[in-house]
Chimera marker file (.cmm) of the C-alpha trace (Angstrom):
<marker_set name="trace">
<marker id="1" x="102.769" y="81.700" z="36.792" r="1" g="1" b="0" radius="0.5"/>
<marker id="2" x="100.292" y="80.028" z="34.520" r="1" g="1" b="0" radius="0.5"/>
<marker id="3" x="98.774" y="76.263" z="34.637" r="1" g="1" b="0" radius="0.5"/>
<marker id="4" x="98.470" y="74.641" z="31.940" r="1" g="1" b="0" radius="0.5"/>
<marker id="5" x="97.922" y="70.811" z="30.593" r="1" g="1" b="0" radius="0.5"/>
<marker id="6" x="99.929" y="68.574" z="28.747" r="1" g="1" b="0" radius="0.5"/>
<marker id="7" x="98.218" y="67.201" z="25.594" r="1" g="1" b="0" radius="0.5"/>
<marker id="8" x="101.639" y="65.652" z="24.140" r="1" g="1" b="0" radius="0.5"/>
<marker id="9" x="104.869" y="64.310" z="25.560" r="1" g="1" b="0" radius="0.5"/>
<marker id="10" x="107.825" y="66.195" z="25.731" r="1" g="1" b="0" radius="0.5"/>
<marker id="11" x="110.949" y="66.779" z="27.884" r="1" g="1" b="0" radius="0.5"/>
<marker id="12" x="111.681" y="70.081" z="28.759" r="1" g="1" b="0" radius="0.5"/>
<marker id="13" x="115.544" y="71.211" z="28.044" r="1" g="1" b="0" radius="0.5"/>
<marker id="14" x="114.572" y="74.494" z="30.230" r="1" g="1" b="0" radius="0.5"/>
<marker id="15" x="113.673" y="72.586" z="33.522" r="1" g="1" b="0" radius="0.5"/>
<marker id="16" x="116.044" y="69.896" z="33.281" r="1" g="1" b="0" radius="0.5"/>
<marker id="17" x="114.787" y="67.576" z="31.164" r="1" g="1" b="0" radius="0.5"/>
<marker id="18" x="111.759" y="66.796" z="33.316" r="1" g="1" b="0" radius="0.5"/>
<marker id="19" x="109.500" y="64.816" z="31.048" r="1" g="1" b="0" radius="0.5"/>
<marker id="20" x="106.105" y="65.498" z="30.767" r="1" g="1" b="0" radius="0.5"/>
<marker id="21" x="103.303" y="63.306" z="29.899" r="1" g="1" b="0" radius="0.5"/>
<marker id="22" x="100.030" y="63.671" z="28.604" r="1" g="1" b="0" radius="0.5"/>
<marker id="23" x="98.241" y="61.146" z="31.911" r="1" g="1" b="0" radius="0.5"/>
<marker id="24" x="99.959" y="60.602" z="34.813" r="1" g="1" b="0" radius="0.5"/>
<marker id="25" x="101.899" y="62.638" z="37.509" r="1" g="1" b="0" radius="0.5"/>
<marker id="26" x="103.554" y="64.937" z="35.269" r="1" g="1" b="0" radius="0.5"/>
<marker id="27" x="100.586" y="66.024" z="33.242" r="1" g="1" b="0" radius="0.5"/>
<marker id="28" x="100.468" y="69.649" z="34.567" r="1" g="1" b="0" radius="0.5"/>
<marker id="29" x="103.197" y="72.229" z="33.071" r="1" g="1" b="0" radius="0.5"/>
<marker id="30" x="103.462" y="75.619" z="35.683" r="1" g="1" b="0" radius="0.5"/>
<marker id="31" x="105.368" y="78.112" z="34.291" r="1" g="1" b="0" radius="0.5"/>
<marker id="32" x="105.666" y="82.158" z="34.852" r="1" g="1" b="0" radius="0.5"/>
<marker id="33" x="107.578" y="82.569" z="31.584" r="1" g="1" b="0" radius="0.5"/>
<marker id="34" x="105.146" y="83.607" z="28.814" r="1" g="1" b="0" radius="0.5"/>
<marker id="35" x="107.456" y="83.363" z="26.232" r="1" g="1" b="0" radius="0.5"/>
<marker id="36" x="108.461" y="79.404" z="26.720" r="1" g="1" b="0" radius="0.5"/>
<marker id="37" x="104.342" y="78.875" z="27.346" r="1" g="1" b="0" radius="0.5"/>
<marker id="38" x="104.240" y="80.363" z="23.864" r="1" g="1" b="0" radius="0.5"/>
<marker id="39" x="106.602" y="78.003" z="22.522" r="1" g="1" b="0" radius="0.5"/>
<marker id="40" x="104.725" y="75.127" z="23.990" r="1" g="1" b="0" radius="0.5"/>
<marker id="41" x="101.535" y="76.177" z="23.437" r="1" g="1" b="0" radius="0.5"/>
<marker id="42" x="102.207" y="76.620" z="19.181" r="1" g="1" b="0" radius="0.5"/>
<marker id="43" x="103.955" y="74.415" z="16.616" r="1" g="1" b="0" radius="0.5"/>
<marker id="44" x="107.344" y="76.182" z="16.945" r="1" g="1" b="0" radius="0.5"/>
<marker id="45" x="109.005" y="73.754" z="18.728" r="1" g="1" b="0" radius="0.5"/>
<marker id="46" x="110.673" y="70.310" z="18.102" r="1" g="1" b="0" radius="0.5"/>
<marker id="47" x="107.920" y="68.386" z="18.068" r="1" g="1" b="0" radius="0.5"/>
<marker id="48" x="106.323" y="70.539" z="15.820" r="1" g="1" b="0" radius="0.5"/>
<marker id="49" x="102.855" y="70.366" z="17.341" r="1" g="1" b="0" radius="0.5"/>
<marker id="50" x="101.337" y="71.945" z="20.333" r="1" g="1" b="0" radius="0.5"/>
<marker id="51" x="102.756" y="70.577" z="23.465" r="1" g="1" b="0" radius="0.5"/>
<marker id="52" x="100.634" y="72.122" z="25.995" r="1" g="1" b="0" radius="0.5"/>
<marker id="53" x="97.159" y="74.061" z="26.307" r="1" g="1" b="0" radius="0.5"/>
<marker id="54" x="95.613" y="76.184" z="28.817" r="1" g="1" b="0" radius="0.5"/>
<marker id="55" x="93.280" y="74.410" z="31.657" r="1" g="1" b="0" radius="0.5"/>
<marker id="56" x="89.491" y="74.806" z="31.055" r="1" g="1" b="0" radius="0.5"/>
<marker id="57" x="87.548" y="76.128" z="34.817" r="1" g="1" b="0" radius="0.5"/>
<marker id="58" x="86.736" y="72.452" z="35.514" r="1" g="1" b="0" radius="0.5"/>
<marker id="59" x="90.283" y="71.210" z="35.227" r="1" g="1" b="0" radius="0.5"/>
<marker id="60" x="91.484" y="73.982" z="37.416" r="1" g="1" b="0" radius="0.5"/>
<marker id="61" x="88.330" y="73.275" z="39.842" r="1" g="1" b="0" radius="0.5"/>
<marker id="62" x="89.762" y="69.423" z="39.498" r="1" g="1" b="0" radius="0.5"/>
<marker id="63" x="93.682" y="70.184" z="40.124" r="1" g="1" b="0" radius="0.5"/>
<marker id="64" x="92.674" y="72.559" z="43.225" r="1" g="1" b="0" radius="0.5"/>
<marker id="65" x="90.926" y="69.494" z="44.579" r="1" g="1" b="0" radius="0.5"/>
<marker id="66" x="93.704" y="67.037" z="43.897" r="1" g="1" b="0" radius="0.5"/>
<marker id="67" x="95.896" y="69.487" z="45.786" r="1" g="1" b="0" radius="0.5"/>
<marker id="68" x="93.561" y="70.395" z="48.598" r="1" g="1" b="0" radius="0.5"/>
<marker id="69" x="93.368" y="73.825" z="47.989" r="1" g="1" b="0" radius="0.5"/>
<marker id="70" x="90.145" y="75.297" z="48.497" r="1" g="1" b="0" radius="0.5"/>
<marker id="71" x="88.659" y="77.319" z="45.940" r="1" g="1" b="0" radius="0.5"/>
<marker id="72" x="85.284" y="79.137" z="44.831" r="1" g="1" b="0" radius="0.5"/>
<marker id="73" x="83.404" y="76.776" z="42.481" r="1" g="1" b="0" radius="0.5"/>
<marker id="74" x="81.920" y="80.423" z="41.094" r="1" g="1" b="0" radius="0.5"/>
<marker id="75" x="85.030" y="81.992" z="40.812" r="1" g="1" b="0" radius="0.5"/>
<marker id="76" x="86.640" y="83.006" z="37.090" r="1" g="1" b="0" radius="0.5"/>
<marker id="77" x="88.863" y="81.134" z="35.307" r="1" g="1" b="0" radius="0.5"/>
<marker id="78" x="91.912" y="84.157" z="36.112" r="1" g="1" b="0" radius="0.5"/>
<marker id="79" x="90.800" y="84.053" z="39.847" r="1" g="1" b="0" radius="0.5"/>
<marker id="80" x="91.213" y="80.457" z="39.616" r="1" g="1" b="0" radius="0.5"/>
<marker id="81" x="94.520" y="80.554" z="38.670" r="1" g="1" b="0" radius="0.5"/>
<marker id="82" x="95.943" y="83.647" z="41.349" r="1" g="1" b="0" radius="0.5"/>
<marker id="83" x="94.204" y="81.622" z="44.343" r="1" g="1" b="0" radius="0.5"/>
<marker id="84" x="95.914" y="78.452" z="43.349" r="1" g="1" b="0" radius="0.5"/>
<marker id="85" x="98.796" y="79.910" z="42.099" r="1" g="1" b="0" radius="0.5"/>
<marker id="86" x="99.491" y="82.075" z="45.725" r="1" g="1" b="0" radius="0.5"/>
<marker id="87" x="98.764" y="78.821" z="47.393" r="1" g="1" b="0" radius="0.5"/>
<marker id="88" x="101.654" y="76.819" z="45.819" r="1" g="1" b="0" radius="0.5"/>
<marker id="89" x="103.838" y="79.529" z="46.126" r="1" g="1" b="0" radius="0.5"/>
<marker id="90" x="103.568" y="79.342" z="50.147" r="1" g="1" b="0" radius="0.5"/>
<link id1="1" id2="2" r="1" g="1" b="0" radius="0.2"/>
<link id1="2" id2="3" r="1" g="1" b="0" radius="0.2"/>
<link id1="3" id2="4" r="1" g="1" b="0" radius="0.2"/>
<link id1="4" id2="5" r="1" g="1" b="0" radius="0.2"/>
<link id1="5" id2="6" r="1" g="1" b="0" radius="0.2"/>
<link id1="6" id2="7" r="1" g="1" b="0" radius="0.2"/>
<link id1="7" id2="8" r="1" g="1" b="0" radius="0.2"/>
<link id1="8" id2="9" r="1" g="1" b="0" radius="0.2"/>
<link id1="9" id2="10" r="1" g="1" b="0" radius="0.2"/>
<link id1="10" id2="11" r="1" g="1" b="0" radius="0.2"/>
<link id1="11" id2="12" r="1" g="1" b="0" radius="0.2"/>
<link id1="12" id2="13" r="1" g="1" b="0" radius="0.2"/>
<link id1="13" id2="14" r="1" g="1" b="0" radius="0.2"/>
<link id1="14" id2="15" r="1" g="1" b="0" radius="0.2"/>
<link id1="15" id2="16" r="1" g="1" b="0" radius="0.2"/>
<link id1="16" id2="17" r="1" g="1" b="0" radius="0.2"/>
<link id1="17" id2="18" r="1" g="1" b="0" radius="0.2"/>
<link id1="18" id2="19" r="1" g="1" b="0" radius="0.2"/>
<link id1="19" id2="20" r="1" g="1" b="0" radius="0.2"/>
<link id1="20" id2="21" r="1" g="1" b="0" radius="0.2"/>
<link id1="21" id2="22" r="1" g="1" b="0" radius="0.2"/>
<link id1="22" id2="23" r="1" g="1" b="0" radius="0.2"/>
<link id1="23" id2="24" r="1" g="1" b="0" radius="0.2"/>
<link id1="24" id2="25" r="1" g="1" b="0" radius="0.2"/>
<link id1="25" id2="26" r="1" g="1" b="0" radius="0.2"/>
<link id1="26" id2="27" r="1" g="1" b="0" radius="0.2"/>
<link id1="27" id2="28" r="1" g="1" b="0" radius="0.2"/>
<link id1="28" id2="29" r="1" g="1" b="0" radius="0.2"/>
<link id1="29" id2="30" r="1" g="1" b="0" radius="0.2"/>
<link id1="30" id2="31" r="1" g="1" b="0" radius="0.2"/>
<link id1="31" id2="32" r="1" g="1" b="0" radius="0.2"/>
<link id1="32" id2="33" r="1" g="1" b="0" radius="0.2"/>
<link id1="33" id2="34" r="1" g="1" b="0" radius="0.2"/>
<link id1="34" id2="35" r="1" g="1" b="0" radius="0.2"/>
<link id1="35" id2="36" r="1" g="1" b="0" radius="0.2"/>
<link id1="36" id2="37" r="1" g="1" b="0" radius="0.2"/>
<link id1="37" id2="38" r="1" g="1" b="0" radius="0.2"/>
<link id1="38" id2="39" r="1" g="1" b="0" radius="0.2"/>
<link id1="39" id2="40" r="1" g="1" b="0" radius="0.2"/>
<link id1="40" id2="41" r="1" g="1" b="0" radius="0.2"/>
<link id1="41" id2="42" r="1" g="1" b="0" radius="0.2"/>
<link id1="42" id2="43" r="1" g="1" b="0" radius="0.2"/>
<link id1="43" id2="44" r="1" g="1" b="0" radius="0.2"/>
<link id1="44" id2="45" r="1" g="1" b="0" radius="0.2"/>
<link id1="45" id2="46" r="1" g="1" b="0" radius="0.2"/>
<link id1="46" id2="47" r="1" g="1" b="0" radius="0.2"/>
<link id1="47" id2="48" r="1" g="1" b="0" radius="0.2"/>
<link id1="48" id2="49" r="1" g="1" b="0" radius="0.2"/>
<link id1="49" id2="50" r="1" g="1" b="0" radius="0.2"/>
<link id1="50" id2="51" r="1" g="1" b="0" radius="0.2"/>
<link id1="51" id2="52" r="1" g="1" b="0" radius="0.2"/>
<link id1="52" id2="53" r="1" g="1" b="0" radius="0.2"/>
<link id1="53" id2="54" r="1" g="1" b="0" radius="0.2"/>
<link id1="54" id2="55" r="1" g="1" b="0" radius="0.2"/>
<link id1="55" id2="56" r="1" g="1" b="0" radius="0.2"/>
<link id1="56" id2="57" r="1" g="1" b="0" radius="0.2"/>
<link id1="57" id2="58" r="1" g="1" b="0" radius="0.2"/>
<link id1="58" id2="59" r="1" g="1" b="0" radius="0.2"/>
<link id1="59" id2="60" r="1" g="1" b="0" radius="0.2"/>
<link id1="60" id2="61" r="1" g="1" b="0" radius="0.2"/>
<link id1="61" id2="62" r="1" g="1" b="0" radius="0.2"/>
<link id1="62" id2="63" r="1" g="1" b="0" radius="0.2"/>
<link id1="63" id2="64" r="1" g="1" b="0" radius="0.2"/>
<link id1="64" id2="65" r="1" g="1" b="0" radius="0.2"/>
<link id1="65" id2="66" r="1" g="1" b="0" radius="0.2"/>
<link id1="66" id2="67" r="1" g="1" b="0" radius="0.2"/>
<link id1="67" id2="68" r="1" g="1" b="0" radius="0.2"/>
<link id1="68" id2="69" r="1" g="1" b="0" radius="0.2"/>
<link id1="69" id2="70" r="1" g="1" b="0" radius="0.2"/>
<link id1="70" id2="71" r="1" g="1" b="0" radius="0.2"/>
<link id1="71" id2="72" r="1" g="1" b="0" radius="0.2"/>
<link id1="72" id2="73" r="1" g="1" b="0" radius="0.2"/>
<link id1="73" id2="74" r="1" g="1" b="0" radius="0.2"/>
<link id1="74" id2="75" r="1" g="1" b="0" radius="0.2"/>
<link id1="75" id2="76" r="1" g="1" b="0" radius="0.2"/>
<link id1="76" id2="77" r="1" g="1" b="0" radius="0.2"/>
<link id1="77" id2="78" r="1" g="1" b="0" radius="0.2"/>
<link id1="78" id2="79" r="1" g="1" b="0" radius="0.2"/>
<link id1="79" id2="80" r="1" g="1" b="0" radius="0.2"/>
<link id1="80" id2="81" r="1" g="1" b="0" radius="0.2"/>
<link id1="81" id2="82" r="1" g="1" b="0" radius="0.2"/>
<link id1="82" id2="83" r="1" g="1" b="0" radius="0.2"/>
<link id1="83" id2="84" r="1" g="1" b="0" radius="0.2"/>
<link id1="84" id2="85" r="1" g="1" b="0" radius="0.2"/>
<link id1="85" id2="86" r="1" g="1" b="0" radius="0.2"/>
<link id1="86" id2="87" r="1" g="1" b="0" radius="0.2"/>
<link id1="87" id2="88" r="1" g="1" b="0" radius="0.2"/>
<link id1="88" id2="89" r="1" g="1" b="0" radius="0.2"/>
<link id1="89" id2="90" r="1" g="1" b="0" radius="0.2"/>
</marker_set>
Protein backbone atom coordinates (compact mmCIF):
# COMPACT_ATOMS: atom_id res chain seq x y z
CA UNK A 1 0.00 0.00 0.00
CA UNK A 2 1.41 3.38 -0.81
CA UNK A 3 0.12 7.08 0.27
CA UNK A 4 0.11 9.40 -1.87
CA UNK A 5 -1.49 13.11 -2.52
CA UNK A 6 -3.81 14.39 -4.86
CA UNK A 7 -2.51 17.42 -6.82
CA UNK A 8 -5.52 17.28 -9.48
CA UNK A 9 -9.12 16.11 -9.50
CA UNK A 10 -10.12 13.01 -10.80
CA UNK A 11 -12.65 10.16 -10.28
CA UNK A 12 -11.37 6.92 -10.09
CA UNK A 13 -13.25 4.21 -12.51
CA UNK A 14 -11.13 1.46 -10.41
CA UNK A 15 -12.63 2.32 -6.91
CA UNK A 16 -15.96 3.21 -7.93
CA UNK A 17 -15.88 6.39 -9.08
CA UNK A 18 -14.81 7.90 -5.76
CA UNK A 19 -13.75 11.41 -6.64
CA UNK A 20 -10.79 12.79 -5.47
CA UNK A 21 -9.88 16.28 -4.85
CA UNK A 22 -6.91 18.18 -4.61
CA UNK A 23 -8.16 20.00 -0.65
CA UNK A 24 -10.59 18.53 1.25
CA UNK A 25 -11.51 15.01 2.64
CA UNK A 26 -10.61 13.09 -0.28
CA UNK A 27 -7.19 14.51 -0.90
CA UNK A 28 -5.22 11.32 0.03
CA UNK A 29 -5.15 8.36 -2.72
CA UNK A 30 -3.98 4.71 -0.78
CA UNK A 31 -3.39 2.22 -3.07
CA UNK A 32 -1.24 -1.26 -3.04
CA UNK A 33 -1.41 -1.51 -6.84
CA UNK A 34 1.81 -0.09 -8.35
CA UNK A 35 0.74 -0.27 -11.65
CA UNK A 36 -2.61 2.10 -11.31
CA UNK A 37 -0.14 4.50 -8.91
CA UNK A 38 1.88 4.57 -12.11
CA UNK A 39 -0.91 5.58 -14.14
CA UNK A 40 -1.79 8.33 -11.77
CA UNK A 41 1.34 9.41 -10.96
CA UNK A 42 2.38 10.12 -15.10
CA UNK A 43 0.48 11.75 -17.98
CA UNK A 44 -0.96 8.46 -19.31
CA UNK A 45 -4.20 8.85 -18.23
CA UNK A 46 -7.38 10.84 -19.22
CA UNK A 47 -6.58 13.82 -17.89
CA UNK A 48 -3.42 13.76 -19.39
CA UNK A 49 -1.47 15.24 -16.50
CA UNK A 50 -0.26 13.83 -13.30
CA UNK A 51 -3.05 13.08 -10.99
CA UNK A 52 -1.29 12.18 -7.93
CA UNK A 53 2.34 12.43 -6.30
CA UNK A 54 4.06 10.78 -3.56
CA UNK A 55 3.80 12.45 0.15
CA UNK A 56 6.97 14.38 1.23
CA UNK A 57 8.10 13.14 5.34
CA UNK A 58 6.18 16.19 6.63
CA UNK A 59 2.93 15.35 4.93
CA UNK A 60 3.15 11.82 6.13
CA UNK A 61 4.28 13.25 9.74
CA UNK A 62 0.94 15.59 9.14
CA UNK A 63 -1.61 12.69 7.92
CA UNK A 64 -0.30 10.35 10.94
CA UNK A 65 -1.35 13.21 13.18
CA UNK A 66 -4.69 13.85 11.56
CA UNK A 67 -5.30 10.15 12.09
CA UNK A 68 -3.86 9.76 15.55
CA UNK A 69 -1.40 7.40 14.80
CA UNK A 70 1.70 7.82 16.53
CA UNK A 71 4.79 7.90 14.72
CA UNK A 72 8.69 8.67 15.04
CA UNK A 73 9.26 12.29 13.95
CA UNK A 74 13.02 10.72 13.05
CA UNK A 75 11.84 7.93 11.31
CA UNK A 76 12.40 7.53 7.18
CA UNK A 77 10.14 8.39 4.78
CA UNK A 78 9.59 4.14 3.91
CA UNK A 79 9.24 3.57 7.75
CA UNK A 80 6.76 6.21 7.67
CA UNK A 81 4.70 4.68 5.37
CA UNK A 82 4.82 0.63 6.89
CA UNK A 83 3.94 2.13 10.50
CA UNK A 84 1.01 4.00 9.14
CA UNK A 85 0.20 1.74 6.64
CA UNK A 86 -0.01 -1.52 9.40
CA UNK A 87 -2.00 0.84 11.49
CA UNK A 88 -4.89 1.37 8.99
CA UNK A 89 -4.86 -2.01 8.08
CA UNK A 90 -5.96 -3.06 11.82
Amino acid sequence: MTIHKVIHGFSDKEDGMKVYKPKGVNNIYISSDEERNAVLQGSDNNIGKPLIKPMTKSELLAFAESQGIEVDKKAKVAELHEVIEGEMND
